[in-house]
C-alpha positions in Angstrom: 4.0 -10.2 19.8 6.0 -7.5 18.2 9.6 -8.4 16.9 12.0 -5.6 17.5 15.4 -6.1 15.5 15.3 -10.0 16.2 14.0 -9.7 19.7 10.2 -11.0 20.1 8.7 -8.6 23.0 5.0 -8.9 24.3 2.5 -5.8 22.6 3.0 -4.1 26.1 6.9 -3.7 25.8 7.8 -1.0 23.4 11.7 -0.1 22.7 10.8 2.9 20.8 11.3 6.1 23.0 10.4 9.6 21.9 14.1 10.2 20.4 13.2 7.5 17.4 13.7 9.3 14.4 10.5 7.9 13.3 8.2 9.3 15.6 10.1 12.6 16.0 10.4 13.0 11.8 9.0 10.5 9.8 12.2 8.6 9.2 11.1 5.7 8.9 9.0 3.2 5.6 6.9 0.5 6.5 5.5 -2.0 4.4 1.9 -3.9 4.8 1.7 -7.3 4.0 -0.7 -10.1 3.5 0.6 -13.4 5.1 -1.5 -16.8 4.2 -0.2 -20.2 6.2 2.7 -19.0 6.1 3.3 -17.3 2.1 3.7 -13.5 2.1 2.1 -12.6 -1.1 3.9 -11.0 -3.3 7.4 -10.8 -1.0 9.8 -10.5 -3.8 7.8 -7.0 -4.9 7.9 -6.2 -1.4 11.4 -6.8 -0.4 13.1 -4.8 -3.6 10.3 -1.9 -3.1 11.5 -1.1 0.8 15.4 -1.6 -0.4 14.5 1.0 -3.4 13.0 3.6 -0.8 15.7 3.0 1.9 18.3 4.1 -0.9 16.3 7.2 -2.0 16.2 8.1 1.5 19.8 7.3 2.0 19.7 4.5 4.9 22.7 3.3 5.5 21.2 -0.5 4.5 22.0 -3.5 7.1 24.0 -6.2 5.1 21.7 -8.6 7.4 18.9 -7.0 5.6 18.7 -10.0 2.7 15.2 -11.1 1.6 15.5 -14.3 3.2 16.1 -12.5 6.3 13.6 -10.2 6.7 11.6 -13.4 5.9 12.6 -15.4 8.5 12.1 -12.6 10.7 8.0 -11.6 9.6 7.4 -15.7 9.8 8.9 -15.6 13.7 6.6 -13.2 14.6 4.2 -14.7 12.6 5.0 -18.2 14.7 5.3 -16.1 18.3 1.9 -14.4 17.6 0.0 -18.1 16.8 -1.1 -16.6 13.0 1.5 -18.6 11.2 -0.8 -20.7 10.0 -3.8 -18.7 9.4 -4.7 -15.1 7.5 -2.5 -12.2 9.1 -1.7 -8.6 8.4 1.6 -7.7 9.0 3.3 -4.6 9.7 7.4 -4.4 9.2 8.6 -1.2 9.7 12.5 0.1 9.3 13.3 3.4 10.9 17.1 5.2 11.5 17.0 4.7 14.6 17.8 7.6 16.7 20.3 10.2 17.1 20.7 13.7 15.3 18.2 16.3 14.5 17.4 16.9 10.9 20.6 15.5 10.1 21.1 12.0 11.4 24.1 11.9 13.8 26.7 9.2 13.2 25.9 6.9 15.3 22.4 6.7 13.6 21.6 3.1 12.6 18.7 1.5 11.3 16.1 -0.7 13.8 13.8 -2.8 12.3 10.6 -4.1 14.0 7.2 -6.1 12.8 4.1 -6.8 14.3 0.8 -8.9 13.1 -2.7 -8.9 13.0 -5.3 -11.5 12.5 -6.9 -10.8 9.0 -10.0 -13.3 8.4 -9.8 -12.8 4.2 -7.5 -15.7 2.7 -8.4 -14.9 -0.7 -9.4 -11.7 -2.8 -12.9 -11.4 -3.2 -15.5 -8.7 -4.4 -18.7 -8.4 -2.2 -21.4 -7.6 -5.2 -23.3 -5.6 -1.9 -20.6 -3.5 -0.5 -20.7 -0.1 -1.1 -17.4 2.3 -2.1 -18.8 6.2 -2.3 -16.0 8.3 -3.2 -15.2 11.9 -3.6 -12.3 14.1 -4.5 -10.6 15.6 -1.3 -9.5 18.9 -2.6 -8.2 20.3 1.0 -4.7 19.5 0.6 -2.3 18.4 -2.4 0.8 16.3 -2.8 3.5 17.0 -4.9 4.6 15.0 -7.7 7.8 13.1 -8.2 8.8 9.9 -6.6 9.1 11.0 -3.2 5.5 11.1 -2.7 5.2 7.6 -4.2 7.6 6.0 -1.3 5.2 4.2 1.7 6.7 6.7 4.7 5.6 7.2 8.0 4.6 10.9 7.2 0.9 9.9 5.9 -0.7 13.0 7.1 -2.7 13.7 3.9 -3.9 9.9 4.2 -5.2 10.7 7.7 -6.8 14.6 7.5 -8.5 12.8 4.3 -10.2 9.8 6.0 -11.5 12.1 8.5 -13.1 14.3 6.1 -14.1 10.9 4.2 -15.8 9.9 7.6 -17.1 13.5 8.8 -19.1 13.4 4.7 -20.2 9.8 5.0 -17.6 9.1 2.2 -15.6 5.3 2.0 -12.8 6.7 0.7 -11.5 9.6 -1.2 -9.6 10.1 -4.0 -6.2 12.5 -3.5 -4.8 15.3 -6.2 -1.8 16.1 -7.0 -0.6 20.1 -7.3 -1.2 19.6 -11.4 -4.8 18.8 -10.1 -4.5 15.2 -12.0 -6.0 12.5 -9.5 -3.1 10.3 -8.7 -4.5 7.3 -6.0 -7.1 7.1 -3.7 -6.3 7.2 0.2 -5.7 3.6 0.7 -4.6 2.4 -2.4 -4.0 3.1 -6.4 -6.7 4.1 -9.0 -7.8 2.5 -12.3 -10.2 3.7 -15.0 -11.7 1.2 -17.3 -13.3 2.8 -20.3 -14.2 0.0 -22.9 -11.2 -1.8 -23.5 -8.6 1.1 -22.3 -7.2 1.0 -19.2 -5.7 3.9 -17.5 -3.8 4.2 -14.1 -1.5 7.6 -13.1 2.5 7.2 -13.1 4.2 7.0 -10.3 6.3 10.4 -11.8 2.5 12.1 -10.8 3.1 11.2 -6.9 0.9 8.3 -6.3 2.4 5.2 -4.3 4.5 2.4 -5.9 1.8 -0.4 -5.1 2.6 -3.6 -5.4 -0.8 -5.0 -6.4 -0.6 -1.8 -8.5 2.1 -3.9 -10.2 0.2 -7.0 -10.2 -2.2 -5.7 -11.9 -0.6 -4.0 -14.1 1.1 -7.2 -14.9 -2.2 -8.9 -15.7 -3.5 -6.5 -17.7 -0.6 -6.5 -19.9 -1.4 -10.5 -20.9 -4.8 -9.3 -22.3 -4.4 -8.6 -26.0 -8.2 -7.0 -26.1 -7.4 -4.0 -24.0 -5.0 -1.3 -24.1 -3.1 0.3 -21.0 -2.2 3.4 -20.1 -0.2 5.1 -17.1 -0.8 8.6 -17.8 -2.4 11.3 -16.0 -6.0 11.1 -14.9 -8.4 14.2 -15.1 -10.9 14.3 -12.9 -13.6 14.8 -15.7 -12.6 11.6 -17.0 -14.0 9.9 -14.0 -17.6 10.6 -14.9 -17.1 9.3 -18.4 -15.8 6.0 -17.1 -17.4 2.5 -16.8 -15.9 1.5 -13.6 -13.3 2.9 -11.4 -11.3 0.2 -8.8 -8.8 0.9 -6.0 -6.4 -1.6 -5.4 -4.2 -2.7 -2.5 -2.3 -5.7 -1.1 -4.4 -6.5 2.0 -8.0 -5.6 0.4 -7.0 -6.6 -3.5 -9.0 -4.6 -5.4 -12.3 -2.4 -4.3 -14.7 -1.3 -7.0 -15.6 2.3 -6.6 -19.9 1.8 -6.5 -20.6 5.9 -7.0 -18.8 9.3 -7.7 -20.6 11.8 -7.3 -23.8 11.2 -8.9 -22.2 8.8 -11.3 -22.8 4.9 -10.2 -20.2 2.3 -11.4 -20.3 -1.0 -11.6 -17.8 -4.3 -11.5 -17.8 -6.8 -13.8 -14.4 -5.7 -14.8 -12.6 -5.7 -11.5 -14.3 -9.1 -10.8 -12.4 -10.6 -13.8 -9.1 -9.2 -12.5 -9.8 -10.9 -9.1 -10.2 -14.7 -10.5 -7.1 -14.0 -12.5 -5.5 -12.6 -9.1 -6.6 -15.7 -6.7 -5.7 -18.2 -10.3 -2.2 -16.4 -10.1 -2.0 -16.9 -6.5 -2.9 -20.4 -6.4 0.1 -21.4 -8.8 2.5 -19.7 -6.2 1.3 -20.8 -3.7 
């Protein structure tokens, strides 16, 4: 089932036409969640992250749009779609609607609509077999700032690059800014352990405003043994490092196995996942 502003349709009814501002210009943020019986992880970090980016992009914001709203809303579909009490992915996406070319006409408003998908991983877990082979993806560069950093429906870079990740028989890729620092990888923000120092690149670089970015960064900062940096990441320091780890909301976080002809391993990012699920267990 897909909810669109309130209205619960089946997958085979669409209200978006061609003139939605978010197919015809990116207008449009989404946000991916992880829903367990019912608890969207980390909603609060959510919810104020899609208000922040509907401000910078200057959407005229719903005063229906409260979190418990938007709550009530995901755990309809959630209900509708027979995942509310099982593991789900969940899609909610806010758009302006449509109207306007560049410029949004007047009577521009912003629609909101979610859909779900089953997503058999409760918790965060680290398979010690899987494999994460990386490489830069130099074809294209995004500019640094904060607009970058917002979770738009213009992923274009994210897309080209996991078609050149598939067409080298690469998991993933890691993306460059125009400074040529590496800020994120395609699905998800980078960290470098090093001995007991820490580094991940700041969102003024152009990587995405991750929430489990912020978790982490959160659980990092209760460790009085390492030291933490956001600062910009060279790409010859990834050769020097002891592990490298992607992280996002739906896969936690992914250890990078090999760069290159450097091979990585884990033990740190395994330690960050039992704090993760330990954290998520007392919210839960």
């Amino acid at each position: 089932m897909i909810n669109f502003n309130g209205s619960l349709r089946s997958q085979a009814t669409s209200d978006l036409t061609i003139n939605n501002r978010g197919y015809k210009y990116g207008d449009a943020l989404f946000e991916t969640l992880k829903v367990v019986n019912g608890k969207i992880f980390f909603w609060e970090d959510h919810y104020f992250r899609l208000m922040s980016s509907m401000r910078i992009l200057r959407m005229d914001i719903p005063m229906n749009f409260t979190m418990e709203f938007l709550e009530s809303e995901i755990l309809k579909t959630l209900e509708a779609s027979h995942l509310l009490h099982a593991s789900a992915r969940v899609r909610l996406n806010v758009d302006r609607g449509e109207g306007g070319k560049y410029l949004p006409s007047g009577t521009a408003q912003v629609h909101f609509n979610i859909s779900a998908e089953p997503y058999h991983q409760p918790f965060y877990t680290i398979d010690a077999e899987a494999k994460c082979v990386v490489d830069l993806y130099k074809d294209y560069f995004v500019a640094p700032g904060l607009l970058s950093g917002l979770k738009s429906n213009n992923k274009a870079i994210q897309v080209i690059g996991s078609i050149y990740a598939q067409e080298n028989d690469f998991d993933n890729c890691l993306v460059l800014n125009t400074n040529k620092s590496v800020i994120e990888a395609l699905n998800g923000n980078l960290f470098v352990v090093k001995g007991d120092h820490i580094k991940t690149p700041p969102l003024e670089d152009g990587c995405l405003k991750g929430v489990m970015r912020k978790q982490v960064l959160e659980l990092l900062a209760k460790d009085v043994n390492i030291t933490v940096d956001e600062a910009s990441i060279s790409p010859f320091e990834l050769q020097k490092a002891d592990e490298l780890f992607i992280t996002n909301v739906i896969k936690g976080i992914v250890p990078i196995t090999k760069y290159r002809k450097k091979a990585y391993g884990s033990d740190f990012a395994q330690g960050l996942v039992n704090k993760l699920n330990a954290k998520l267990r007392l919210l839960s």
